[in-house]
C-alpha positions as CSV (number, residue, x, y, z in Angstrom):
1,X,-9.3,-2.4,-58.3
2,X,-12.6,-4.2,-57.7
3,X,-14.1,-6.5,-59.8
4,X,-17.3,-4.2,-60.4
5,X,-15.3,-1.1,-61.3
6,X,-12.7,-3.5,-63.7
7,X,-16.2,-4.8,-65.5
8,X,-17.5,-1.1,-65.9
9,X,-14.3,0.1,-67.3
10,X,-14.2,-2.8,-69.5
11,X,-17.4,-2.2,-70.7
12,X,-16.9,1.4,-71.3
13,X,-13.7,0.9,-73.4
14,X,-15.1,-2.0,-75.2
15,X,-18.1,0.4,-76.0
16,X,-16.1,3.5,-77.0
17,X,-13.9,1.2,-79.1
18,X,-16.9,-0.3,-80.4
19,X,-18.3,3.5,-81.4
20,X,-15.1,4.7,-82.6
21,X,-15.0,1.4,-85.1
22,X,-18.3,2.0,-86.5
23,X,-17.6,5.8,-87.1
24,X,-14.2,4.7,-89.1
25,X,-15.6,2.0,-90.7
26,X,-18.8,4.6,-92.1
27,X,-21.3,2.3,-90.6
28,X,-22.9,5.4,-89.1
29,X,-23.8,6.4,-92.6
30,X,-26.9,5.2,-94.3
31,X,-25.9,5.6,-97.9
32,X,-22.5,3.4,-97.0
33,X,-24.4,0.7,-95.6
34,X,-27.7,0.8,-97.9
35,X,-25.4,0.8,-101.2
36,X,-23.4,-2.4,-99.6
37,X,-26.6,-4.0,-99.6
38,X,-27.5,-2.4,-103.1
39,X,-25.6,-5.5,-104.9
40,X,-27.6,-4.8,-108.7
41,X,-26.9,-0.6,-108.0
42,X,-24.3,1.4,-106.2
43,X,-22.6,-1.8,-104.5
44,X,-20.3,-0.7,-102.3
45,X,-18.0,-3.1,-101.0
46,X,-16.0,-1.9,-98.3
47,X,-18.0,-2.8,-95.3
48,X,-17.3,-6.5,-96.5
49,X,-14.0,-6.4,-94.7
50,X,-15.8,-4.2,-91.5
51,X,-18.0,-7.5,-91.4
52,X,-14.7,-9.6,-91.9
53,X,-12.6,-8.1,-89.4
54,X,-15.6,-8.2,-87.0
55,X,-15.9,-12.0,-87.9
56,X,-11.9,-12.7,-87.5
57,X,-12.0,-10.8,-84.2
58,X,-15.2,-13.2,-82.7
59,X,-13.5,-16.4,-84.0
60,X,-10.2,-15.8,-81.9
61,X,-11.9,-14.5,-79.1
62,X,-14.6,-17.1,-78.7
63,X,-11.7,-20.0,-78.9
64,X,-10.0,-18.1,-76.6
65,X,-13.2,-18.1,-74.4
66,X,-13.2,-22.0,-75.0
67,X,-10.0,-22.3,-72.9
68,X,-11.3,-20.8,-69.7
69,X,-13.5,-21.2,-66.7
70,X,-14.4,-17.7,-66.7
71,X,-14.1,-14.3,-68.2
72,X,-11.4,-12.0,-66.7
73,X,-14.0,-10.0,-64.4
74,X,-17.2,-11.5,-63.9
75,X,-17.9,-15.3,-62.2
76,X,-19.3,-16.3,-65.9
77,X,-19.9,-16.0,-69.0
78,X,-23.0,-15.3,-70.4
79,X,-23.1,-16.9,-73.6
80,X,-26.6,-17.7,-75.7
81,X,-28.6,-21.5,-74.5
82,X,-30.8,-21.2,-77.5
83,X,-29.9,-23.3,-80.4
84,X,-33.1,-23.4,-82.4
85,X,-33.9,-21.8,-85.3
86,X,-38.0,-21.3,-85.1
87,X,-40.3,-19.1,-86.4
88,X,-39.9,-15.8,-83.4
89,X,-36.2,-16.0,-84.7
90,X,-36.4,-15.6,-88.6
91,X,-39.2,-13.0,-88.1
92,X,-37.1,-10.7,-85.8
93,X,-33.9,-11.4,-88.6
94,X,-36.3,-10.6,-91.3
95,X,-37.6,-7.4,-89.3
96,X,-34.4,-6.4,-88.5
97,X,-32.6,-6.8,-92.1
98,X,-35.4,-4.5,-93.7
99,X,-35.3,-2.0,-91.1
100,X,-31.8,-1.8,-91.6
101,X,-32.0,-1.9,-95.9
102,X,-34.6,0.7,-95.4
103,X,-33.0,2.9,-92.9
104,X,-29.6,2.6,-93.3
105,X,-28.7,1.5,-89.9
106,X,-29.0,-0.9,-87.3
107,X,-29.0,-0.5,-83.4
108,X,-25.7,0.1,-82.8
109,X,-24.7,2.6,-85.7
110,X,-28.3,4.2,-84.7
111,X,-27.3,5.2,-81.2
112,X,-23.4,6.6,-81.9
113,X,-25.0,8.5,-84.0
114,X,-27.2,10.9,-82.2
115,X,-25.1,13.1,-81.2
116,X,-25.8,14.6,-84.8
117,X,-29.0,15.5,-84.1
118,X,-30.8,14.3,-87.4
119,X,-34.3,14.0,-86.6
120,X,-34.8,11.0,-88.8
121,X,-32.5,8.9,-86.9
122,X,-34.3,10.0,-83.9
123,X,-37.7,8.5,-85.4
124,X,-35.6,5.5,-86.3
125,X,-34.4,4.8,-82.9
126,X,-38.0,5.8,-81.3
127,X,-39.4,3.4,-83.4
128,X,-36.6,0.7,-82.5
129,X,-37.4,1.4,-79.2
130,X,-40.9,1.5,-79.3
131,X,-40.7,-2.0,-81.2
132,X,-38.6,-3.6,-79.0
133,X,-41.0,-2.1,-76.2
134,X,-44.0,-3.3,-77.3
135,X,-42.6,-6.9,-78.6
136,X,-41.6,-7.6,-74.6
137,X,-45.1,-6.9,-73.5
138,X,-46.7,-9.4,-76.4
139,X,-44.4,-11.9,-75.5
140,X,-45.6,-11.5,-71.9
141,X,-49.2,-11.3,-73.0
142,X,-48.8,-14.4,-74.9
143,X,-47.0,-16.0,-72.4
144,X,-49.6,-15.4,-69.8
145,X,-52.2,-16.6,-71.8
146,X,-50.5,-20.0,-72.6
147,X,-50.1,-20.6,-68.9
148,X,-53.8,-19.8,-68.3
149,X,-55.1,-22.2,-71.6
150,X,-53.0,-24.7,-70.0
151,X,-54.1,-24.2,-66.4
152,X,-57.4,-23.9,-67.2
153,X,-59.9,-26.7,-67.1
154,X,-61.8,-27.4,-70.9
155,X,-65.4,-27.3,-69.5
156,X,-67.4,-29.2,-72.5
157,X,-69.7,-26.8,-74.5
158,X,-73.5,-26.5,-74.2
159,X,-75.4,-27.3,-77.2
């Protein structure tokens, strides 16, 4: 098997598994996940141990990643560079835990889940879309822009 076919069948089994899991677990439903973060209401508790067993999972595997050169079907492995924790980061975490507190769900639940057909999750993952859309043009925008003020010559003012 080549190493382009072994990485999409990897990926497509790590995704199904990953879709099954959030089916079991009830992430796909909003009143699971929006009375686990209702801790003064209808707490429910039970996607504490989803979150656990996700956790236990990443710390064995990541140590496990420690130990080698490279994953199992690619030349690398594609791990974050960013370390900081600025201002871009803690909006997108705030924007991201009220869209989920408000809706129910996050991207991943969002998307196994439209094979139901409910047309609010479609709005909810139009609007994810459209957000995440829109935020890569800003940042290239803003991006362009900072090159330009920094290119740019400051020609003094005429008063």
């Amino acid at each position: 098997m080549n190493s382009r076919l072994a990485q999409r069948l990897t990926a497509l089994l790590s995704g199904g598994l990953f879709g099954v899991g959030l089916l079991v677990s009830g992430m796909t439903q909003p009143q699971k996940v929006i009375d686990f973060l209702d801790v003064f209401g209808q707490f429910d508790a039970s996607l504490m141990f989803v979150m656990g067993g996700a956790i236990g999972v990443h710390v064995f595997a990541y140590r496990w990643q420690k130990h080698r050169t490279q994953p199992l079907f690619d030349r690398q492995f594609y791990l974050p560079a960013r370390t900081v924790i600025d201002s871009k980061l803690v909006l997108g975490a705030s924007l991201f835990g009220v869209g989920w507190g408000l809706g129910g769900y996050c991207p991943g639940p969002a998307v196994v889940s439209l094979p139901a057909g409910n047309v609010t999750l479609f709005a909810f993952v139009f609007a994810m879309l459209a957000g995440m859309f829109i935020t890569a043009k800003l940042e290239t925008l803003l991006s362009q822009r900072k090159q330009q003020l920094l290119v740019a010559p400051h020609e003094p003012s005429e008063s």
